[in-house]
Each structure stands twice: as C-alpha cells, then as structure tokens.
C-alpha positions as CSV (number, residue, x, y, z in Angstrom):
1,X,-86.2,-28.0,-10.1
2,X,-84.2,-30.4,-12.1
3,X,-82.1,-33.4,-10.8
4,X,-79.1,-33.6,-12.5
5,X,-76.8,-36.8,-12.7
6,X,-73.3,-36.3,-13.8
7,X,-71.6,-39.5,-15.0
8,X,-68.5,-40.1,-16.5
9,X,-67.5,-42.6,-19.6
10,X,-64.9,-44.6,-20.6
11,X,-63.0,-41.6,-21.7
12,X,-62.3,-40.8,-18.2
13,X,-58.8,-41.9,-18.7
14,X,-57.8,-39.1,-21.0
15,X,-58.5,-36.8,-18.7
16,X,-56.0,-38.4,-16.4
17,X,-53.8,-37.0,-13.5
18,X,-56.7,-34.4,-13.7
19,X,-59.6,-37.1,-12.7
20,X,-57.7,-39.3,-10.3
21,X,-59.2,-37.9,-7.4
22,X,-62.6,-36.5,-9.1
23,X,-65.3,-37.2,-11.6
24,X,-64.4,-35.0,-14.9
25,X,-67.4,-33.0,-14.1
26,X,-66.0,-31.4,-11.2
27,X,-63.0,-29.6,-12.7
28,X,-62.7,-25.8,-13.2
29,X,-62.9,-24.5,-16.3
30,X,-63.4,-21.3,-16.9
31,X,-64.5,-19.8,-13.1
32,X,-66.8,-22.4,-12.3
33,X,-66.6,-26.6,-12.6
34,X,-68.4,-28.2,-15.0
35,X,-71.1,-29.3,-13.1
36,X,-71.1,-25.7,-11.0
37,X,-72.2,-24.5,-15.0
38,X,-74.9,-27.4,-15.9
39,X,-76.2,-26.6,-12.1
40,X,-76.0,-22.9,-12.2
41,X,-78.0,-23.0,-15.7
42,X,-80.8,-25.7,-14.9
43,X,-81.0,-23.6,-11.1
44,X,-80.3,-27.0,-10.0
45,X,-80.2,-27.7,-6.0
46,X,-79.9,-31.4,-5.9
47,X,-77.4,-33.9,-7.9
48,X,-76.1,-36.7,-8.1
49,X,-72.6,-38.7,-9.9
50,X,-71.9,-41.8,-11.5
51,X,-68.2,-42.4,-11.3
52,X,-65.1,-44.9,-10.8
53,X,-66.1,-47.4,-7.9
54,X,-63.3,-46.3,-6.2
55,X,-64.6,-42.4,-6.3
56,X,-68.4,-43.8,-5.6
57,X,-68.1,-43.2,-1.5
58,X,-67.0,-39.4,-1.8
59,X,-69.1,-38.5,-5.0
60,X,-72.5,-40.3,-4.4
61,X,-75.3,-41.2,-6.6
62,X,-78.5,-39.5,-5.4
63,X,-81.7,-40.3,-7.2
64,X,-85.6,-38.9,-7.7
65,X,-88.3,-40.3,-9.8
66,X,-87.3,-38.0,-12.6
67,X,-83.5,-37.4,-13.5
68,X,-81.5,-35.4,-16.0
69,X,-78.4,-37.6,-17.2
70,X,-75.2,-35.5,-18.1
71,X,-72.0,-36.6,-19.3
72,X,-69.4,-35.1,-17.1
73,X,-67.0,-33.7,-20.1
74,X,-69.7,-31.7,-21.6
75,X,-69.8,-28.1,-21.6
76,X,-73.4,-26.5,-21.6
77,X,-74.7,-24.0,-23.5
78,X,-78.0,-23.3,-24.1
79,X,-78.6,-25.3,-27.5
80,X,-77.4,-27.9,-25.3
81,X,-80.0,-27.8,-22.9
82,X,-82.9,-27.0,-25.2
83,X,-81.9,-30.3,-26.7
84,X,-82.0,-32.3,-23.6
85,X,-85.7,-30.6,-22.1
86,X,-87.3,-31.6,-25.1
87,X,-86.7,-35.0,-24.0
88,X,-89.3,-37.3,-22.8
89,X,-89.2,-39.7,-20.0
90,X,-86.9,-42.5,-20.9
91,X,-85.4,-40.7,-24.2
92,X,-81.1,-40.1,-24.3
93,X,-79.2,-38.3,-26.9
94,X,-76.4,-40.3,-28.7
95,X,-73.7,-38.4,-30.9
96,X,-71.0,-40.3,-32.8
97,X,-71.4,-43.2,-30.3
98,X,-71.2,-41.5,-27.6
99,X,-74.2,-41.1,-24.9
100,X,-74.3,-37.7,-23.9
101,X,-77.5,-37.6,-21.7
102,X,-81.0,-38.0,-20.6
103,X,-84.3,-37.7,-18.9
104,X,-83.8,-41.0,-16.9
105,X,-86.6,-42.6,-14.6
106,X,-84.9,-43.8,-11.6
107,X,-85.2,-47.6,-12.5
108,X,-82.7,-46.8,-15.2
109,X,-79.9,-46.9,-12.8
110,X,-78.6,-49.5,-11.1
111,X,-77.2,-48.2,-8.3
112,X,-74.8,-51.9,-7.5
113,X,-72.9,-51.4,-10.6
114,X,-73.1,-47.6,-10.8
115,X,-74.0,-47.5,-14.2
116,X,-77.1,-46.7,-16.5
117,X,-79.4,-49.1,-18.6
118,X,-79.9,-47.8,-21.7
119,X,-81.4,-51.1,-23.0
120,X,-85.0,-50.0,-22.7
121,X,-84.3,-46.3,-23.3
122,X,-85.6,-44.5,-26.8
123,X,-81.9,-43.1,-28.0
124,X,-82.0,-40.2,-30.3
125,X,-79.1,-40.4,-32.6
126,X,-78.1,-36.7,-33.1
127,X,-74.5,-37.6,-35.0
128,X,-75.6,-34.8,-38.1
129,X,-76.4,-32.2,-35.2
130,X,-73.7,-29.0,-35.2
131,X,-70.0,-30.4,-33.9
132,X,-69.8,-26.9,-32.7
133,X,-72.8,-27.1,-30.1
134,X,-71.3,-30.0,-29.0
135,X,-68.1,-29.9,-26.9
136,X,-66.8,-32.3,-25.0
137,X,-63.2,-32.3,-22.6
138,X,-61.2,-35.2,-24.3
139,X,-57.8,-34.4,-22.9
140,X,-56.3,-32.0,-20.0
141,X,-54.8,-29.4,-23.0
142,X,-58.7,-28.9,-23.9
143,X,-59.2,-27.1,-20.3
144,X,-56.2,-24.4,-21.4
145,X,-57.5,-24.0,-25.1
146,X,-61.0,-23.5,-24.3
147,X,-60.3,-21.4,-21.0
148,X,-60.8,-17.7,-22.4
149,X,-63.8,-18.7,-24.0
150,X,-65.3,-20.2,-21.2
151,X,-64.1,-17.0,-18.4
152,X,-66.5,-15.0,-20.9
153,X,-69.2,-17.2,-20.9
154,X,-69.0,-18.0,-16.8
155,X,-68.7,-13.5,-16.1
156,X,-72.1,-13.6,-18.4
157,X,-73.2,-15.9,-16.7
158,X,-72.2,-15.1,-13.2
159,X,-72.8,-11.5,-13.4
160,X,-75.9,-10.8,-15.1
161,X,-78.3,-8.5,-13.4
162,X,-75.7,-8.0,-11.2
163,X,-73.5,-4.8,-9.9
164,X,-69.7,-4.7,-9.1
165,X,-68.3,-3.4,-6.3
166,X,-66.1,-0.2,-7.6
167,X,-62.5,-0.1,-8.4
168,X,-60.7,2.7,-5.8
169,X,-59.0,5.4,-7.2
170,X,-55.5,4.0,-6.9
171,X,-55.7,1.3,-9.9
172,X,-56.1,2.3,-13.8
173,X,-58.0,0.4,-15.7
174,X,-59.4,-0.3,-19.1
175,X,-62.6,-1.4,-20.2
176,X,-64.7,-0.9,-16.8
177,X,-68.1,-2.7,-18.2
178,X,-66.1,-5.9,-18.3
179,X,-64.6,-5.9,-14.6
180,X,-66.7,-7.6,-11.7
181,X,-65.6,-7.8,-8.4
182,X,-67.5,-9.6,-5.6
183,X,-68.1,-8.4,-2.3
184,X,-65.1,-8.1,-0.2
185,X,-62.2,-8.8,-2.6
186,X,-59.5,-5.7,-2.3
187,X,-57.6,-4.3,-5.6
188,X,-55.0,-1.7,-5.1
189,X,-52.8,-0.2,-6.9
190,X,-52.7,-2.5,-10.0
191,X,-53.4,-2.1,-13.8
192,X,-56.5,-3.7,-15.1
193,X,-57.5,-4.5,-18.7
194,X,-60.6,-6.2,-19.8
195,X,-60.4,-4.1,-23.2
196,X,-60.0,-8.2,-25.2
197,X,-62.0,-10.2,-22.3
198,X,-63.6,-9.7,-19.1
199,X,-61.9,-10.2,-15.6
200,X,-63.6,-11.6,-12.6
201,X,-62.3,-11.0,-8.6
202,X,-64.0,-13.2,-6.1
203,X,-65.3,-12.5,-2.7
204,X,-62.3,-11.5,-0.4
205,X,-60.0,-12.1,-3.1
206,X,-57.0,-9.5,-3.2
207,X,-55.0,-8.0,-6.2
208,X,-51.6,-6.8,-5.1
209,X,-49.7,-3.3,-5.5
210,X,-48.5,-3.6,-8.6
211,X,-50.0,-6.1,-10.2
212,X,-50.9,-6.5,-13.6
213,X,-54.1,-8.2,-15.3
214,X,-55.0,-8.4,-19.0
215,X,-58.2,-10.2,-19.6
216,X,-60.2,-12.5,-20.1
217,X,-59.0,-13.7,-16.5
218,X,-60.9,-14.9,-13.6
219,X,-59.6,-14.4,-9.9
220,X,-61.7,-17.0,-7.9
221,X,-63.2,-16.8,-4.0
222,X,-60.4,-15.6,-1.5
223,X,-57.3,-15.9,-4.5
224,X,-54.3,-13.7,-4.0
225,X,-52.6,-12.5,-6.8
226,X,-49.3,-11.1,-5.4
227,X,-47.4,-7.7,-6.1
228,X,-45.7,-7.3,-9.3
229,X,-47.3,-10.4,-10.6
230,X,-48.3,-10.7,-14.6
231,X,-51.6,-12.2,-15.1
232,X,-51.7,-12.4,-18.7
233,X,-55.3,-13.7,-20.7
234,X,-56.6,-16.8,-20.4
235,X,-55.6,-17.6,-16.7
236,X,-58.1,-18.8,-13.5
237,X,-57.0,-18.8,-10.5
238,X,-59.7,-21.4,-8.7
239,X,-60.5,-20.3,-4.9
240,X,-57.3,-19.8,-2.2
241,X,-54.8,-19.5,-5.1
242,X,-51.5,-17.0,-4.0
243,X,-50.1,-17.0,-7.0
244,X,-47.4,-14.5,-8.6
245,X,-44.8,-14.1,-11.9
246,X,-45.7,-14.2,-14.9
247,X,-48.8,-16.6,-15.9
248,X,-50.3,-16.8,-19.2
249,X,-53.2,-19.2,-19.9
250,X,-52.9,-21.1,-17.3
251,X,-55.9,-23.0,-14.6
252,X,-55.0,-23.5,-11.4
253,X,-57.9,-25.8,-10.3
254,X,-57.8,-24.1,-6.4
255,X,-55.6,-24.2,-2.9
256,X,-52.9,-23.6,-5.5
257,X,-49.5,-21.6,-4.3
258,X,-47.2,-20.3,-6.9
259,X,-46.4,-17.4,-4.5
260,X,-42.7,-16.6,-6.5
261,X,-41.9,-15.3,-9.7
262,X,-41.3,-17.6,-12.5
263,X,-42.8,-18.5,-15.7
264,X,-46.1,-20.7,-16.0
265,X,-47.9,-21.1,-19.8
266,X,-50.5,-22.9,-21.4
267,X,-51.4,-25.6,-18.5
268,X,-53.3,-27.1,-15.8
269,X,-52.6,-27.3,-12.3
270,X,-54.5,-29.2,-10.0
271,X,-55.6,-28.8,-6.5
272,X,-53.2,-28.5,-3.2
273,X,-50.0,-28.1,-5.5
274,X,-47.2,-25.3,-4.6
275,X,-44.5,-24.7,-7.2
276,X,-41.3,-23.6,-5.7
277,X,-40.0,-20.4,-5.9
278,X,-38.7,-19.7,-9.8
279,X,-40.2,-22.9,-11.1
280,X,-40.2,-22.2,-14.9
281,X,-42.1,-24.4,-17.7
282,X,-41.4,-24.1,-21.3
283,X,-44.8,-23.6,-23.5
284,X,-42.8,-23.5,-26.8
285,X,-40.2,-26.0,-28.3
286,X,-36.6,-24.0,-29.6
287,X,-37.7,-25.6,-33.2
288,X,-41.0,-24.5,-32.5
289,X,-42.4,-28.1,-33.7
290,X,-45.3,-29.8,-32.6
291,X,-45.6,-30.6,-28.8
292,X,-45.5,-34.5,-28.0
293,X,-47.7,-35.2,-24.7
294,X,-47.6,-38.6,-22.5
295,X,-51.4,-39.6,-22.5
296,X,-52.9,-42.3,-20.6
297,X,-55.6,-43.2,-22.7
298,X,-52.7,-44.8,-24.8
299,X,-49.7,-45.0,-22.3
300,X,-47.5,-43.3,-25.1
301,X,-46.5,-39.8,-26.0
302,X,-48.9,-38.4,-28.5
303,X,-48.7,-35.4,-31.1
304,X,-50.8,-32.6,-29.3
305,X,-51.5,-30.6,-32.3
306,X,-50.2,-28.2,-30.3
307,X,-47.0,-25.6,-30.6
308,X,-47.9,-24.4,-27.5
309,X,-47.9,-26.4,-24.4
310,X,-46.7,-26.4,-21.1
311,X,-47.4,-28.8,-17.9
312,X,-50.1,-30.4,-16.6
313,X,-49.6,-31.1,-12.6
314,X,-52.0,-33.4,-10.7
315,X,-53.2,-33.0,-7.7
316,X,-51.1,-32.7,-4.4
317,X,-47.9,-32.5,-6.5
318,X,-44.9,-29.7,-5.5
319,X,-41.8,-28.4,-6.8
320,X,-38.6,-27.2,-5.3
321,X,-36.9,-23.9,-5.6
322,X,-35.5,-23.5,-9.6
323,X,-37.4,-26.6,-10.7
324,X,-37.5,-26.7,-14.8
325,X,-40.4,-28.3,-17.0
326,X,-40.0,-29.1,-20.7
327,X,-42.8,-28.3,-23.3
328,X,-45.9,-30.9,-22.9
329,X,-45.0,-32.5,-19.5
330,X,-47.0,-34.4,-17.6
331,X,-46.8,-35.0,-13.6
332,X,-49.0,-37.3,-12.0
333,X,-50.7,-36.7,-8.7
334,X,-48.7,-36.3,-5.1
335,X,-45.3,-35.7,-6.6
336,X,-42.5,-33.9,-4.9
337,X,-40.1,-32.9,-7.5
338,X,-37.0,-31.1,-7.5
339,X,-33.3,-30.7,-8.9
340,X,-30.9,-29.0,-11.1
341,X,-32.3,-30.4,-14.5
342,X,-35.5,-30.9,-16.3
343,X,-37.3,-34.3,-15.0
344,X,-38.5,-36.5,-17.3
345,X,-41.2,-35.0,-19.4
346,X,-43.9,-37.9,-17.8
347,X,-43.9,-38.6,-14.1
348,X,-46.2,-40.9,-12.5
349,X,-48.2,-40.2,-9.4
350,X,-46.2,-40.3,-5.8
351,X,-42.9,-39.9,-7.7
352,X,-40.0,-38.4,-5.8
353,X,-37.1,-37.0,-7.3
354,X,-36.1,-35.4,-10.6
355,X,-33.5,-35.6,-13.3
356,X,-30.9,-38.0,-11.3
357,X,-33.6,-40.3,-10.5
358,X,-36.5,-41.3,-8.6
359,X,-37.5,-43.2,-5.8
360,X,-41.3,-43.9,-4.5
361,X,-43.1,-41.2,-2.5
362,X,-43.5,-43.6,0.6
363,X,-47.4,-43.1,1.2
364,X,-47.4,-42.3,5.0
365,X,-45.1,-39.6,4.3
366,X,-47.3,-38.5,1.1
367,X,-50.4,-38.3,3.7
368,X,-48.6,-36.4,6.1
369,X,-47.2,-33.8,3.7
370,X,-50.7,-33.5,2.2
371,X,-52.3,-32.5,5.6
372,X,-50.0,-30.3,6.8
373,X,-50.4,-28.4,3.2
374,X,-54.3,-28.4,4.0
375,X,-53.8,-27.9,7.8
376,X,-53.0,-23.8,6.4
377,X,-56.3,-23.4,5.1
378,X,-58.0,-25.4,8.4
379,X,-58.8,-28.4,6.7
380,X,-57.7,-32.2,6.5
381,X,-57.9,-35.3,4.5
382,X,-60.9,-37.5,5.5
383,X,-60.9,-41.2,5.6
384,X,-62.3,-41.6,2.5
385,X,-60.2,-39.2,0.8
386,X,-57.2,-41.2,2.4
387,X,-58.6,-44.4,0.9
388,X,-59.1,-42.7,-2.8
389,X,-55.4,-41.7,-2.7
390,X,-54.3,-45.3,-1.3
391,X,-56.4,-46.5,-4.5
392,X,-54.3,-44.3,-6.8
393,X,-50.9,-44.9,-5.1
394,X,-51.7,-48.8,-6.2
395,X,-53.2,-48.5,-9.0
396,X,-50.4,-46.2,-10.4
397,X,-47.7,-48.7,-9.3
398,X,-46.9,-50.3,-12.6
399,X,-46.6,-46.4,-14.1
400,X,-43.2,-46.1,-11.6
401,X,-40.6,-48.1,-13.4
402,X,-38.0,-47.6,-10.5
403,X,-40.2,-49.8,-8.7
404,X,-39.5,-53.0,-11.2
405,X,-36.4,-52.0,-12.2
C-alpha cells in the first residue's frame, strides 16, 4: 500500500480563511476532501502532512522508507497518478515551477523544519504536459467552479460496484441510475433530479417532505436537508449539515447549519458556521460587472473573473437573523456578524459586528461560543485546536483595523 504525504506550498495563502485551521488538502470538494480522493484512489491506509508549523501538532508528518509526495491543491485523476507511479525512488514532477510530487525516500524530509529536500532529487520538468490534467486549487472561488465536476467524479468514484438503497414510493424522481443513497439516510416525499448530474445521500442522512434536489448534488454522512428546501446543482452539503432555502452551488465544508430559508450562491462555507435565519448573499452585481474579491495572497481586492460570486465564510463564523452579504465577500474565521446593512465586503477573522462597526471577538468568549456550537454534536475543542485558533486570533491582528485605529 502506498504512503502518501500531503504538503502544502507557498500558495497556501490564497486559499485563505479556508486553510487557517487546515492544510489545503483536507478541504471538501466535491463529496470527499482532497486527500479523502488521492487516498481513496491509491487504497491508501497510512499518511502523512507537511504543513504551517503552527498546524504541525494536529496534522502530523508520518514517514516509511518509501513515500509518495502530493501537493495538497491538486486534484487526482488518473493521468495524474500514472504520472507519479512511473516515478522512481528519489524522482519529483515539476510543472511551471511548481513541485507537484514524488516518490521520496524518507531521508528527503527533514522532519525539524517540516519541509522536503529536493537538492539531491532527479526533478522531471513536465511544464509542456496537458494544463488540463493538471489542476490545482489556487483560490477559494476554484472549490465552487469546479464543484459539479468533481460530485460526478466522487459518485463514480464512490459508487462503483456498488448498489443504492431504493427510493420509497412517496418521492418522484428523475434519472434513477444516477441517485445513490447509503445505508440508513431517509428521503420522503421530495422531488429528485439527477437527469444533468448525479446526487449522492450519505449514511443516515435525511431529505425532508418537500424538498427539492436537481443534480449534480451531494448530501454528505448524517446531512439534513430540510422541508421545502431548494438544492439547486452544484451544492455539497459536507457531513452534519441542516441546511434549508434556496442553495445553488454552494460547499458547505460540514457541522454547517443554514436551517432557514434564505438565499445562498456560488460559495464556500466552512466548518461549524450557522447562518441566521434569512441570511441572503448576492451572487450577481445589479450591473452585472465583474466580481472584485479581497485575497490574501495580495491583501487587496482582486478581479475574480467572475460575474458570479457570492461569500466565502471561514471557519467557526455566524450570522444573525436577516444578515446581507454583497457579491464576492469575504469573512475570515470565528466571526459573529449581524445588523441591518451589508458589512463590509472583507472581514477579518474574530470580527464582531457589521455595518455600524466592529469591535474584536474577545477570544475567551470566541472559545466558549465555539464549544457550545460543538457541544450539539458531542464534541469539543482540544488543546491543540485551542492553540491553532489562539495562533490565528494573533496572527490576524494587524487584518482588524479597529484595533489600530
């Protein structure tokens, strides 16, 4: 069995509030994280990271004699991987400059520094290879854009060989060959249409009276989607989502709650967040121009390329009852944001307030919130999680220009 080694580069930050609290590998797109796809494809049982110091003591670097480097924002596919096992000991793959893996002895790491030394490595330039065979995440938009695509590839993936358990007689449906629903998830009532793209329910997930689902779509482990909801193509719903309104092409990354109706478009939402009832983000300027994203790879607000756009949310981060979001905003991680008026359209992480102002989310409080939020599904932070969001809360400081003004 290979022994896989995710590590991230120094495009990390462009993936930011999304890879604060995790490597880049280990965010959903699709129905399963990155690495879930690189291990479920190489049948992998044992891995290992290379990440930020500061992310080192959660996600650990593991080691055999023999390892398969990966970058962290690359999706596989099976090119991919023929590429990378026709490797020899000590050979990596380099594309425009930027490493994408390798077979690694174990003396190639240094496990002080957490890095990899590719001095005495044979590096196979592969720069003329198809772009197309080669993607890589480069900012949060990329998860959205590339979702539907990758909810097919995870149900071929995920399902082959495999049998659904059968819909009851009280839904309709369309397009039966492309449904799969694990063992104990419950669908009643509701309209299902995987006629454009598969959908995927999860074990003891449950689809709502009502409820309506146009695929490609992915429901994940123990999801809710709730009665009367509108689950429109494009969407996952990561494991112990409750989630309701109308959602279109949106990933919730998991222990998400938009329980309410309300309108949610083109985005990312991380984990443990809980928009308020009738939360509402625009996806689509009233001039229908370009949407303008903050990005922290730059600390400035960037052309997207994009006319359709809506929020990405980090980690931890709630809104109140009737909370607005302009096109392309960005919230940082542990935010609790409410009001009467659309916030700024870039918030940085433990920001409290909205529209009239903000102040700093104190981070005792922050903590407390965040357990009592986990404390519903039996869990709680652990030490070391505390210290990674202590790491964030400082290192985000100069980001919260309240706190110099």
């Amino acid at each position: 069995m290979a022994h896989l080694i995710f590590f991230d580069d120094d495009k990390w930050k462009s993936l930011l509030p999304l890879t604060y609290l995790k490597p880049a590998c280990e965010l959903r797109l699709g129905t399963l994280t990155i690495a879930e796809k690189w291990k479920t494809l190489y049948q992998a049982q044992s891995y290992g990271y290379i990440t930020n110091d500061y992310l080192s003591h959660k996600y650990k670097l593991s080691l055999e004699a023999t390892n398969i480097a990966i970058n962290s924002r690359l999706l596989p596919n099976a090119n991919v991987i023929s590429l990378l096992n026709r490797l020899k000991p000590n050979q990596g793959l380099l594309y425009n400059d930027t490493f994408i893996g390798g077979m690694l002895s174990r003396s190639q790491f240094n496990v002080e520094t957490y890095d990899i030394d590719i001095d005495d490595m044979e590096i196979i330039d592969i720069s003329s290879y198809d772009q197309r065979d080669l993607v890589f995440i480069e900012r949060p938009q990329d998860i959205f854009l590339r979702n539907a695509s990758e909810i097919a590839n995870d149900f071929d993936l995920i399902t082959k060989n495999r049998k659904s358990q059968k819909l009851n007689d009280t839904n309709r449906y369309y397009g039966l060959e492309n449904i799969f629903i694990e063992e104990g998830a419950k669908v009643d009532f509701a309209i299902l249409n995987a006629s454009d793209g598969p959908i995927y329910i999860g074990k003891d997930a449950k689809v709502l009276e009502n409820a309506v689902i146009k695929g490609p779509v992915s429901i994940g482990d123990n999801a809710v989607v709730k009665v009367g909801a509108k689950i429109y193509q494009g969407t996952t719903l990561g494991p112990y989502c409750k989630v309701g309104g109308e959602v279109k092409n949106a990933v919730f990354q998991g222990y998400c709650s938009k329980a309410h109706d309300g309108y949610l478009g083109d985005s990312v939402i991380g984990e443990w967040c809980n928009l308020g009832a009738d939360t509402n983000c625009s996806n689509l300027k009233n001039n229908y121009a370009e949407v303008k994203a903050y990005q922290y790879g730059s600390g400035e607000f960037e052309l997207t390329g994009l006319q359709f756009c809506g929020m990405i949310l980090g980690d931890h981060s709630k809104t109140g009852i009737n909370s607005m979001f302009n096109t392309g905003s960005v919230i940082g991680v542990s935010c609790n944001l409410f009001g009467s008026d659309f916030p700024p359209k870039f918030v940085p992480s433990f920001g409290w307030g909205g529209s009239e102002g903000f102040e700093t989310y104190k981070f005792e409080k922050a903590m407390d919130t965040i357990n009592r939020s986990m404390q519903r599904r039996n869990l709680r932070l652990t030490d070391i999680e505390i210290d990674i969001l202590r790491y964030v809360f400082e290192e985000s400081k100069d980001e919260r220009s309240w706190e110099n003004a």
